[in-house]
C-alpha positions in Angstrom: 0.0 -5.9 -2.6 1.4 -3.3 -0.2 1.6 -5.7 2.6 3.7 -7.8 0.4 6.0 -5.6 -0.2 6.3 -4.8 3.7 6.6 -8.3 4.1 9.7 -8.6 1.6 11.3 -5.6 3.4 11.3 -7.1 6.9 12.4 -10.1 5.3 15.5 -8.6 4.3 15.9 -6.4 7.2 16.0 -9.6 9.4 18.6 -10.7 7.1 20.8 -8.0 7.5 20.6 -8.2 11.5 21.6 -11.6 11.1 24.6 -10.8 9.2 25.7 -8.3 11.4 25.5 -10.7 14.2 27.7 -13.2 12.3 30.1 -10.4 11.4 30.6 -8.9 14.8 31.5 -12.4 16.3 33.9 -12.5 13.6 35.4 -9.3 14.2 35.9 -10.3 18.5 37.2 -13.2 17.5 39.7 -11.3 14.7 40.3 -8.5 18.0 41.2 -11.5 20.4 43.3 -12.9 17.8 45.3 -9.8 17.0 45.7 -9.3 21.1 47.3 -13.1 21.2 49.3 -12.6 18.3 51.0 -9.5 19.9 51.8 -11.0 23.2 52.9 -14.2 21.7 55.4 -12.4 19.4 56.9 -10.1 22.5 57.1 -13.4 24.0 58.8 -15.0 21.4 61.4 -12.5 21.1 62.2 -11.6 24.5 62.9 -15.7 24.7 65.0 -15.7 21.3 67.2 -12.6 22.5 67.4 -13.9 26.3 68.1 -17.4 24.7 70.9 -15.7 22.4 69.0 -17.0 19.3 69.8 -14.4 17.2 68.6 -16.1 14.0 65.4 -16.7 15.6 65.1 -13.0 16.7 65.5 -12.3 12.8 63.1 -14.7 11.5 60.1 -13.9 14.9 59.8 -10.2 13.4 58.9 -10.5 9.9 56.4 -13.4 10.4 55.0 -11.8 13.5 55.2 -8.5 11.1 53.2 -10.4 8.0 50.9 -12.2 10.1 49.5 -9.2 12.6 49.0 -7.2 9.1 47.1 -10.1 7.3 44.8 -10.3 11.0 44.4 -6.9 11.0 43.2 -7.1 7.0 41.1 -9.5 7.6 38.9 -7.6 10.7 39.1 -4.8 8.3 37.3 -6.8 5.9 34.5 -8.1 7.8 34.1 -4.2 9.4 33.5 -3.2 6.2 31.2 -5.9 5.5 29.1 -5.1 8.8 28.9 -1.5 8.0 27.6 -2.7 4.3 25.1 -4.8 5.8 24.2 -1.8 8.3 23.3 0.4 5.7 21.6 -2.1 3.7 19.8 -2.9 7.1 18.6 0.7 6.9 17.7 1.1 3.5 15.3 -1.9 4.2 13.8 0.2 7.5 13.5 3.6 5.8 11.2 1.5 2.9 8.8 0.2 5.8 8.9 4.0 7.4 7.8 5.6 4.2 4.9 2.4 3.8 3.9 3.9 7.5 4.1 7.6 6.4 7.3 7.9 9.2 10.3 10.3 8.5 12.5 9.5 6.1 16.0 8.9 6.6 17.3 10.7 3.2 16.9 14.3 2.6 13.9 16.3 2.9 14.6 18.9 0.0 13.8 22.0 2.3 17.1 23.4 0.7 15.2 23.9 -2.6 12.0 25.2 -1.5 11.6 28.4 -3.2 8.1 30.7 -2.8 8.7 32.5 -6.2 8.7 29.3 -8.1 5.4 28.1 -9.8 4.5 25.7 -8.1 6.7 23.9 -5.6 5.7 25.9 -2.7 1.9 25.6 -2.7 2.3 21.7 -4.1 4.7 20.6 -1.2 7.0 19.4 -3.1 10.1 20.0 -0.9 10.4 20.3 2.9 9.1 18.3 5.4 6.1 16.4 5.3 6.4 17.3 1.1 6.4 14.9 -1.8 10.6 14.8 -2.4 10.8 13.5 1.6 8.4 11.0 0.5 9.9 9.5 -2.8 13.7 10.7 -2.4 16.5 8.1 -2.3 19.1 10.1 -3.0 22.4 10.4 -0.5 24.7 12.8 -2.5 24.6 16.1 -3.0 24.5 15.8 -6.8 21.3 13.0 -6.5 19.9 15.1 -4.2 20.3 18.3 -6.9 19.1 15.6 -9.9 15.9 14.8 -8.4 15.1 18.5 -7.4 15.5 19.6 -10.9 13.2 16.9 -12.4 10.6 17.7 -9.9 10.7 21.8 -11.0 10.4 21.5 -14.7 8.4 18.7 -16.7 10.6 16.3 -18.9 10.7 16.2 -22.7 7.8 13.6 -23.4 11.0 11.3 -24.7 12.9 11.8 -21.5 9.3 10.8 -19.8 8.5 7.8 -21.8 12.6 6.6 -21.3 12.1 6.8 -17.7 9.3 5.1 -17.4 10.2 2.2 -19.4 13.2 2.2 -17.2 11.2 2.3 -14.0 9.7 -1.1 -14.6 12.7 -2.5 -14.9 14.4 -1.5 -11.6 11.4 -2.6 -10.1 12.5 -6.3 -11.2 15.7 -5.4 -10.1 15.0 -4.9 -5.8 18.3 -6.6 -4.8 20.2 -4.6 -7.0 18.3 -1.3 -6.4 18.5 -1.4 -2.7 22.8 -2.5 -2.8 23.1 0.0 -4.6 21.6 2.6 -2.1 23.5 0.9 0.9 26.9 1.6 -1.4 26.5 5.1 -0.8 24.6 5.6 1.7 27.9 6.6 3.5 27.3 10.1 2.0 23.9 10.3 3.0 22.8 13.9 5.0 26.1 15.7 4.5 25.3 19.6 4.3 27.9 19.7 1.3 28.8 18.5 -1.7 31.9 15.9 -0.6 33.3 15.9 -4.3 32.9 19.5 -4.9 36.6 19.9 -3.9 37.3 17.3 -6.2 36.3 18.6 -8.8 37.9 21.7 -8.1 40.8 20.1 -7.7 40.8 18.5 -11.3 39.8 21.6 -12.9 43.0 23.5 -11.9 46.2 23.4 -14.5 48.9 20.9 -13.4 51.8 22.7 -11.8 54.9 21.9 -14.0 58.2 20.3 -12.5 61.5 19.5 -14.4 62.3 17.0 -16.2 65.2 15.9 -14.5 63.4 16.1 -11.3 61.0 13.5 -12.4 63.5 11.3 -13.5 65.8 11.8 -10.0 62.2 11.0 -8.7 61.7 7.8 -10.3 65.1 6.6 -9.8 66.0 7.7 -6.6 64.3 4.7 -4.5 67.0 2.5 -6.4 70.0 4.9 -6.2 69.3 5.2 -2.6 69.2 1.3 -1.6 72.2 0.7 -3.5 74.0 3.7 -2.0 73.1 2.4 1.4 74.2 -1.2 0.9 77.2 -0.2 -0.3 77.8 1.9 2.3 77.0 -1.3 4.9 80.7 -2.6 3.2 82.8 0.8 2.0 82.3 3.1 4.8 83.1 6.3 2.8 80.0 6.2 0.9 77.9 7.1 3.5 79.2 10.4 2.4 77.4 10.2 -0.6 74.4 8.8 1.4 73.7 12.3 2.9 74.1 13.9 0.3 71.0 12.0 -1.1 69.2 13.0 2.1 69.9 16.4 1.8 69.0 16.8 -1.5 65.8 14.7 -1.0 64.8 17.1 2.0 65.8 19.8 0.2 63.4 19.1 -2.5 60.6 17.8 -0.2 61.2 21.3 1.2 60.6 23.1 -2.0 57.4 20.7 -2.5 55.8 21.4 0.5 53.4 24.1 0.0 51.8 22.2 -2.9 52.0 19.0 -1.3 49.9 20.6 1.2 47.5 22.3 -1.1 46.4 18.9 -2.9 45.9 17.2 0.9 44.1 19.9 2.0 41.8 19.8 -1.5 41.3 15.4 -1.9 43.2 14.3 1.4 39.6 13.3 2.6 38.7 11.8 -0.5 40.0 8.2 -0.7 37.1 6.9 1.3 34.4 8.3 -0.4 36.0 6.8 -3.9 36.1 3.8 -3.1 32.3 4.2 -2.5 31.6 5.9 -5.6 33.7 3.0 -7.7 31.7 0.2 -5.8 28.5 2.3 -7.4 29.9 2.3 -10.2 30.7 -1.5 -10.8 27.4 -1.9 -9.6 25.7 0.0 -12.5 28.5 -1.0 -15.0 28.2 -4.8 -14.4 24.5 -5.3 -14.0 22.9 -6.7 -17.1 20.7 -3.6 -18.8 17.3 -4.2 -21.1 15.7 -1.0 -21.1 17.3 2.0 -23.7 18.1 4.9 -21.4 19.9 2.3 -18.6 21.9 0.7 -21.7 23.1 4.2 -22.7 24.3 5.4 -19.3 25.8 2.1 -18.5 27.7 2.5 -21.6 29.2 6.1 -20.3 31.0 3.9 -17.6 32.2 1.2 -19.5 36.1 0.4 -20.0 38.1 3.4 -21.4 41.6 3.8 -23.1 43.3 3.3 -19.5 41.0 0.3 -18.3 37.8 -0.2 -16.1 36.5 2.9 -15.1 36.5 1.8 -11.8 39.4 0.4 -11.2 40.9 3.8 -12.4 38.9 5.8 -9.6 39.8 3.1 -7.2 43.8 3.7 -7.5 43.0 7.4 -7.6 41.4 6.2 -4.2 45.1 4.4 -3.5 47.4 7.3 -4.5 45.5 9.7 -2.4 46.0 7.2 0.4 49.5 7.5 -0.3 49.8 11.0 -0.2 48.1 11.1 3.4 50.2 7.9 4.7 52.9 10.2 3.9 51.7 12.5 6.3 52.8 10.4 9.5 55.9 9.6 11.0 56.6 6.3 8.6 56.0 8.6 5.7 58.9 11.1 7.1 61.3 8.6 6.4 59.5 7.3 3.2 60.2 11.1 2.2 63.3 11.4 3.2 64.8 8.2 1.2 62.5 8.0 -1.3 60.6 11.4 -2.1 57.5 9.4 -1.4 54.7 12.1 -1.4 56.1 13.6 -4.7 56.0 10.7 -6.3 52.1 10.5 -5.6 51.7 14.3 -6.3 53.5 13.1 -9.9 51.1 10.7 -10.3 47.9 12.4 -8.9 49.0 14.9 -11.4 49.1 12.1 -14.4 46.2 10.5 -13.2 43.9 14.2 -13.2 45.5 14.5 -17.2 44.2 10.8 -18.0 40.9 10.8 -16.3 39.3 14.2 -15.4 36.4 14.3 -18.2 35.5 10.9 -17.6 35.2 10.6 -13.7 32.5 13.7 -14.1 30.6 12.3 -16.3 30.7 8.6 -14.0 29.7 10.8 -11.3 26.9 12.6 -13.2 25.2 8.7 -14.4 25.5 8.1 -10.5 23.4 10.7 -9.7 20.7 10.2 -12.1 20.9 6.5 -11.1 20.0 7.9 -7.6 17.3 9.8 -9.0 15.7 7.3 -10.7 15.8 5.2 -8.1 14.0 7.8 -6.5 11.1 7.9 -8.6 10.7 4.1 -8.5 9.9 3.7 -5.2 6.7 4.7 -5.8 6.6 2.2 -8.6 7.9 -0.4 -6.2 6.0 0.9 -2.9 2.4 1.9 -4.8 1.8 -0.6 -7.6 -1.7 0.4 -7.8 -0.5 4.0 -9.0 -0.5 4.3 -12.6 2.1 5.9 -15.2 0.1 8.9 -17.3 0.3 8.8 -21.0 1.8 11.8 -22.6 -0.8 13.0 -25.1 1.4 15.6 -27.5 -1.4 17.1 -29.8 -2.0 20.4 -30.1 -5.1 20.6 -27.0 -4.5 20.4 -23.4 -5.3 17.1 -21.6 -6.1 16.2 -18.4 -7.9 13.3 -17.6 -7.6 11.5 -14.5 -9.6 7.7 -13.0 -9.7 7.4 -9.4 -7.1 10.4 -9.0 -6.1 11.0 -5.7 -3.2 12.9 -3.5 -0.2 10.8 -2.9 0.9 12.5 0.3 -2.7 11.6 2.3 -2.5 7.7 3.1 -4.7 5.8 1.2 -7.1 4.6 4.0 -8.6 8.0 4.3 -7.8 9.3 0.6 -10.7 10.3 -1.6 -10.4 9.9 -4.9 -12.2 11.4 -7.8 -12.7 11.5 -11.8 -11.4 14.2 -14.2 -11.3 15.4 -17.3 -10.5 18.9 -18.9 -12.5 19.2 -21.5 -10.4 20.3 -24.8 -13.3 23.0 -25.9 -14.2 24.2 -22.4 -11.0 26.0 -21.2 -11.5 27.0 -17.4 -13.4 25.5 -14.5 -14.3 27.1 -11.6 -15.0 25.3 -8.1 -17.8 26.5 -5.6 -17.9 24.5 -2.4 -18.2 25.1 1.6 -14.9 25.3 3.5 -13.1 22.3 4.3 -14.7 20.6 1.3 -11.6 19.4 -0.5 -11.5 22.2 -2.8 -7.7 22.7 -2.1 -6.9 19.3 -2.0 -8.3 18.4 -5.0 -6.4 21.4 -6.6 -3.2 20.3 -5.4 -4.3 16.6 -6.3 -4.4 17.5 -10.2 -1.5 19.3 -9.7 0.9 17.3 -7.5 0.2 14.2 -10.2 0.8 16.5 -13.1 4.2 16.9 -11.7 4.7 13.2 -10.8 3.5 12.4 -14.3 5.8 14.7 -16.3 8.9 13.5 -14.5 7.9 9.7 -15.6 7.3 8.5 -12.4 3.7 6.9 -11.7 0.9 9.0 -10.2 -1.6 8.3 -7.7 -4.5 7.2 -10.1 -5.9 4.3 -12.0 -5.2 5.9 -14.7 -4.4 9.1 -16.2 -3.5 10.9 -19.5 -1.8 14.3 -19.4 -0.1 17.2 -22.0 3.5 18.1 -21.3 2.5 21.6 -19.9 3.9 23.5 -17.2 1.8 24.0 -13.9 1.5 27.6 -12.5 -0.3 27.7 -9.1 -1.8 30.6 -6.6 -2.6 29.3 -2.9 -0.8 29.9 -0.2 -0.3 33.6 -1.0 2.5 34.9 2.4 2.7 38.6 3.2 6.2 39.4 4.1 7.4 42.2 6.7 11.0 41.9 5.8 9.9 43.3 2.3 7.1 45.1 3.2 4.6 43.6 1.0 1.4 42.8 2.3 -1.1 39.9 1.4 -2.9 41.8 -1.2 0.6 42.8 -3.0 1.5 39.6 -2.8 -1.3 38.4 -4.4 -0.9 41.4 -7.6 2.6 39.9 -7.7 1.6 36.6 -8.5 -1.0 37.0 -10.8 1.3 39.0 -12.1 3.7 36.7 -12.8 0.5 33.9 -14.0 0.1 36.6 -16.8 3.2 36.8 -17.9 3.6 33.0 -18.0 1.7 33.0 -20.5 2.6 34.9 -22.7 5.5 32.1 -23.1 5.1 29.6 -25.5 4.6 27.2 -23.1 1.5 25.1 -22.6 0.0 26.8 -19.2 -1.6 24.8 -16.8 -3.2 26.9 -14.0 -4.5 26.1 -10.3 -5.9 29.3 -8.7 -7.5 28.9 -5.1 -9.2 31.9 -3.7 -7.7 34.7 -5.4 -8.0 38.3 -4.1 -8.6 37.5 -0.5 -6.8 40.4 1.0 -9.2 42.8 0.0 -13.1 43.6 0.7 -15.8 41.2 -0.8 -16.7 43.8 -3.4 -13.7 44.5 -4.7 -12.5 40.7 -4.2 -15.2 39.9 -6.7 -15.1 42.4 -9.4 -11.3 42.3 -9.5 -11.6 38.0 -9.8 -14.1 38.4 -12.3 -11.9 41.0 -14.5 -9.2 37.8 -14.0 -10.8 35.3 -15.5 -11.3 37.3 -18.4 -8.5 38.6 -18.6 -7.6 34.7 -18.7 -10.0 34.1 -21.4 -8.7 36.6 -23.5 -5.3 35.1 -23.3 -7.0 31.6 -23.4 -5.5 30.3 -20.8 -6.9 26.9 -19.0 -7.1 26.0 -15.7 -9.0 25.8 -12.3 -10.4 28.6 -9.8 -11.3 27.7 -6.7 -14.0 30.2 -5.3 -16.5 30.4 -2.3 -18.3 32.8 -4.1 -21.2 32.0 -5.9 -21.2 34.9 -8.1 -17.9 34.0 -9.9 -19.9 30.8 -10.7 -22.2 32.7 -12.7 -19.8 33.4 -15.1 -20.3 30.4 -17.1 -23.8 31.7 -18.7 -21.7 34.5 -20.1 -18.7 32.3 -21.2 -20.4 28.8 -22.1 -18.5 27.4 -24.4 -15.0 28.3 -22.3 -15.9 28.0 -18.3 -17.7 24.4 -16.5 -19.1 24.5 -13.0 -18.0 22.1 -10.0 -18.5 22.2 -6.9 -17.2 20.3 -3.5 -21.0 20.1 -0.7 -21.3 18.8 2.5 -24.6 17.1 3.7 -25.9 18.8 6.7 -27.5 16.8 9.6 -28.1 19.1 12.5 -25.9 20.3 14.2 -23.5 17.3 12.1 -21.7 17.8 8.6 -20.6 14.9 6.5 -18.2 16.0 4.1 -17.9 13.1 0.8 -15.3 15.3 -0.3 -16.4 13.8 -4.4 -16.5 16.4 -7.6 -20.2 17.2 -8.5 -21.3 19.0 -11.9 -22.6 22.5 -11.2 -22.8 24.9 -8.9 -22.8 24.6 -4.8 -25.8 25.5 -2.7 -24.8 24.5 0.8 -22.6 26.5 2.8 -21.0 26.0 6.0 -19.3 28.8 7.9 -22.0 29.9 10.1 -22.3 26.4 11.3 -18.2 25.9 12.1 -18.4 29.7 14.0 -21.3 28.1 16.3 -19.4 25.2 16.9 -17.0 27.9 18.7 -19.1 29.9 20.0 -19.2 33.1 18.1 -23.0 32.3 17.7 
């Protein structure tokens, strides 16, 4: 099923190259165009005015004017077409990257990655080579930031069961899913948030201006012209004519500073809306089934002052505006018309209208993103299964075929397992580089998939909405003077008070106590797990020593034995890397020292 998939996806990337082709011819044959159309219009004129053929002269310019602009419109259109195709191009790529395990093109999540949280660090889920490069297809900030949160806290089992319903359904939807993702792809990898400033912008109180200044505003294009043409016939009102101009600069000079302000805060922006209201279309028009799409397609339909979309797209047009009349054409446009203060006046009116209703457009567009995110690995694993949410009152974990989502499948081993409800904590005994780890961060990397809603890397699975808590890769740290031991303290530390929460618990401890001596290591783990059974907590420990294991003759009805072997031929070790009842009796260390020489 997977090389289906690839195949659809160089399918479609083939496409795209071929529209790009097409386009680019169009757009040397637009250039060429646009080059004849110049010389043929100095041409003309220089012939007209050499000829005397002054009416000519009058009529060359503004056809010569109208038809350069409509070429020029029309190469725009097919640039933007090419770059549309571009990205769509390279949405299709990245897809067949991540199939092969290559880098992905969208953000790697290394700006969350946080060693104090419970779990994220020793569960890669952010950085490179982690779980959010894998699955993210978010290119803002604000996706990016979505998708984070949702992998660092497990969904209400509602929120969970709404996003997997929805899941299926954008994986009907691939054309959609992937225009979408070429829309705004445009603001993928940029190190800040490129509407923050927006935002900002619309939050602060409208500065007033006088009433009669808006109405000398919106008349003054018409006083002007008239005052001009009838200065073309009564001399003497041209007079009155600079007048106008000096009180137009005048007031353009009194304007300045907050003209300036509002470039400096959206003049950058237009761009970057259109994108947005092209997303937004996309999500508003597409035909919904599932609840929670129908409910955030309904936050972006039409409003008391029209389409959503068209709204943010003359937002888009006024800021245009108010940058055009930053050049030398705008100077005059200010000077006869006030031009950029009629777009601050309507920036302003435009902010009043529509504030509280681009956010929340914005915020859908993100969690669009983020779902999106999580159904790639519907679309890109359909073997992987969505976990039911069991809500009664006992932890469950039970897990078919269960395997870790970041090793690719043709060397992944999977396993079985279930937590029993009665028997609280298991404890793992097993030779070194017998999968202990991995299968601790396989139960707990597809707890976290599976309380987000996305699908996990089983056959099938059925978990409690609980809250993992993990102790692996304990770091010492010299800038804070804490050593490995400390650092350990500290985290079980935290573990305790965890759960003291309300919280259902889910632990994951791998060799705790490792920065101390062998006697201490074990009597300090073994006053742990009591500890944890006096709190009954549940979880795993991972342990090479046996002793540990022996705890479940004095606990029987709260601790289980597993254990990871390897099969010993020789000098040779085969490692099955499969979960086995009971406790383990073969040991490797002495063997992986001799195979460098320290025996």
């Amino acid at each position: 099923m997977q090389e289906q998939i690839s195949d659809y996806y160089r399918a479609n990337k083939a496409k795209c190259d071929e529209e790009i082709i097409r386009l680019d011819r169009k757009i040397n044959i637009y250039s060429f165009m646009r080059l004849f159309a110049l010389a043929a219009g100095i041409i003309l004129f220089y012939q007209s005015i050499k000829y005397e053929l002054i009416w000519l002269s009058f009529l060359i310019v503004p056809i010569f004017i109208l038809g350069f602009a409509w070429l020029v419109s029309k190469q725009s259109m097919f640039q933007k077409q090419m770059n549309y195709f571009r990205n769509l191009g390279d949405v299709h790529a990245n897809e067949l990257n991540s199939l092969e395990r290559k880098s992905n093109l969208y953000p790697d999540g290394s700006v969350y990655a946080d060693d104090l949280h419970p779990y994220t660090s020793d569960l890669d889920i952010f950085g490179k080579g982690s779980l959010f490069e894998m699955m993210n297809r978010c290119a803002t900030v604000s996706g990016n930031f979505k998708l984070a949160g949702w992998l660092m806290k497990p969904a209400t089992v509602s929120e969970i069961r709404e996003r997997q319903i929805l899941l299926f359904e954008l994986d009907s939807k691939l054309s959609w899913k992937h225009h979408f993702q070429a829309v705004l792809l445009f603001s993928n990898n940029s190190s800040e948030d490129q509407v923050k400033e927006l935002f900002r912008y619309l939050k602060t109180a409208p500065e007033e201006s006088g009433s009669w200044i808006k109405k000398y505003v919106r008349w003054i294009p018409w006083l002007f012209s008239i005052v001009a043409i009838g200065a073309w016939f009564v001399p003497s009102l041209l007079i009155a004519l600079l007048v106008l101009l000096v009180v137009n600069l005048t007031l353009m000079q009194n304007y300045d500073a907050r003209i300036a302000k509002t470039d400096s805060m959206i003049g950058k922006m237009s761009r970057i809306l259109d994108h947005f209201s092209e997303a937004i279309s996309a999500v508003r028009d597409e035909e919904w089934k599932s609840p929670l799409s129908e409910n955030l397609s309904a936050d972006l339909k039409d409003n008391n002052n029209g389409k959503l979309s068209e709204q943010i797209k003359r937002f888009s047009l006024l800021i245009s505006h108010l940058t055009f009349g930053q050049t030398g054409v705008g100077a005059i446009l200010n000077a006869i018309m006030l031009w950029n203060i009629r777009q601050i006046f309507a920036i302003e009116d435009w902010k009043k209208d529509n504030h509280d209703n681009l956010k929340q457009a914005f915020d859908v567009i993100a969690t669009f993103e983020a779902l999106i995110s999580l159904s790639s690995l519907k679309t890109n694993y359909p073997e992987w299964c969505f976990a039911g949410i069991n809500e009664g009152e006992h932890y469950t974990l039970k897990a078919e075929d269960i395997g870790h989502p970041l090793i690719p499948s043709q060397v992944r081993v999977n396993n079985d397992y279930s937590l029993n409800a009665e028997l609280k904590i298991d404890i793992i005994t097993g030779s070194n580089m017998a999968g202990k780890s991995t299968f601790l961060r396989t139960l707990g990397i597809n707890t976290v998939l599976a309380l987000c809603g996305a699908p996990s890397c089983a056959c099938k699975m059925e978990v409690s909405r609980m809250l993992v808590f993990t102790y692996m890769r304990i770091r010492d740290s010299l800038n804070e003077s804490t050593s490995t031991f400390k650092a350990e303290l500290d985290r079980l530390q935290a573990l305790l008070k965890m759960l003291e929460s309300t919280e259902k618990i889910y632990f994951l401890i791998d060799e705790m106590l490792r920065g101390t001596n062998s006697v201490d290591k074990y009597l300090g783990s073994k006053a742990v797990i009591e500890k944890l059974i006096a709190q009954n907590a549940v979880g795993i420990v991972a342990t090479h020593d046996l002793q540990i294991a022996e705890l479940e003759k004095k606990y029987p009805d709260y601790i289980r034995n597993y254990y990871f072997d390897i099969q010993v031929e020789g000098e040779e070790m085969n490692f099955d890397y499969k979960l086995k009842a009971g406790e383990c009796k073969t040991f490797n260390a002495s063997l992986l020292l001799k195979r460098i020489g320290i025996y």
